[in-house]
C-alpha positions, 0 to 999 in steps of 0.5 A: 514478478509472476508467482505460481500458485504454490509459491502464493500459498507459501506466502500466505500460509494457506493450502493450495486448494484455498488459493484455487478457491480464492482465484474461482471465488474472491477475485485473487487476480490470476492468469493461465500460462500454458493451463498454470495459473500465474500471479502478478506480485505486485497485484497480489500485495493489492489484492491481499491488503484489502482482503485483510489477509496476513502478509508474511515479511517473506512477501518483501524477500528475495528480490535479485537486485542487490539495490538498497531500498528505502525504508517505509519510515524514510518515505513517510518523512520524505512524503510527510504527515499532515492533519485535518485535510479536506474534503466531502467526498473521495473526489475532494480528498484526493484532490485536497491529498494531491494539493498538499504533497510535497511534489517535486516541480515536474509533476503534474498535480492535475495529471496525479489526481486524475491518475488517482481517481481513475485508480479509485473508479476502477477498485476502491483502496479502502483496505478497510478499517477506515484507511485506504492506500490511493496510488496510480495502477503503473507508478512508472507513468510518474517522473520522480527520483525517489518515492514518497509516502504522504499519511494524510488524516481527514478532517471527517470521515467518508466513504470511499467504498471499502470493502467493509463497508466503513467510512475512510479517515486516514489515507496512505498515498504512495508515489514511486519512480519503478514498480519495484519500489511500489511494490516495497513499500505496498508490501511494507506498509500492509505489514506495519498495518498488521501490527498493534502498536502502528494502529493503535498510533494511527486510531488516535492521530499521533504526533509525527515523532510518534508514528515515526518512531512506531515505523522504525521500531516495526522495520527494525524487527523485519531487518532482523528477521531477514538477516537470521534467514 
């Protein structure tokens, strides 16, 4: 979906000429249509996640399909949680994230995690904070039914090139069969990384029950906004 510049700053809650300045100045990926500048959503969610800039649940709205799409909780449990992974470097984490999703059988790991590295050589998915979010440029290049969501906590630290500079511990890999659906479950995840009680549960690797249940709660007060609307 392409966004014209007052419907970013809508969704930012920022003026226009702050969205002009951050496309001069910060990077905000935009081209021009006829001298209008156009937006990419799903490369805006990218860009804002690791800018840190708050994400209206307005940003998650107004698709014209009436499809029902899944809830980042069901995906997570659909990718799984897992302790302690392995690895000294970025290169080594993601191919130790790789190894442990639970795939389906036609995927090709070794095609996954080339897909993911070249991900990171191109823009690092640290978001800062010591999480960072892998997932392929174009999720239609994988052939999976349903998406998934796998949280991995590292066993130690790395730096994964963040634009805070600190070194990564907890990583989000998201897997999806259409950019739609990517695009969901970016957009809902960096809400979720906003709220207090989600970080808190991640800063101290919870139980999966735990931050599971902090998800749900999260998601169940977006359904509720977005049915008053």
């Amino acid at each position: 979906m392409q966004l014209s510049v007052r419907d970013v700053s809508k969704l930012l809650n920022v003026t226009e000429k702050t969205i002009y300045r951050w496309i001069q100045g910060s990077g905000l990926p935009a081209y021009r249509v006829e001298g209008q500048y156009r937006i990419n959503k799903a490369l805006l969610l990218e860009w804002a996640t690791t800018k840190k800039i708050n994400i209206s649940s307005d940003m998650f709205q107004g698709s014209e399909s009436t499809d029902v799409l899944p809830t980042l909780a069901a995906c997570l449990q659909t990718g799984g949680i897992y302790y302690r992974i392995e690895g000294r470097d970025k290169s080594a984490v993601l191919r130790s994230v790789v190894d442990v999703m639970k795939l389906p059988d036609g995927v090709d790991r070794e095609f996954l995690f080339q897909a993911l590295r070249a991900r990171e050589n191109l823009q690092s998915t640290g978001i800062g904070d010591g999480v960072a979010i892998p997932h392929v440029r174009n999720p239609a290049i994988l052939e999976v039914d349903k998406p998934m969501v796998s949280l991995c906590f590292l066993d130690q630290p790395i730096e994964f090139g963040a634009l805070d500079g600190k070194p990564v511990q907890i990583l989000f890999a998201l897997i999806s069969p259409t950019v739609k659906t990517h695009l969901h479950l970016l957009s809902r995840l960096s809400f979720s990384l906003q709220n207090a009680g989600f970080k808190e549960a991640l800063k101290k690797q919870a139980t999966r029950e735990e931050l599971l249940r902090e998800l749900e709660r999260i998601e169940a007060g977006v359904h509720v906004q977005e049915a008053a609307l």
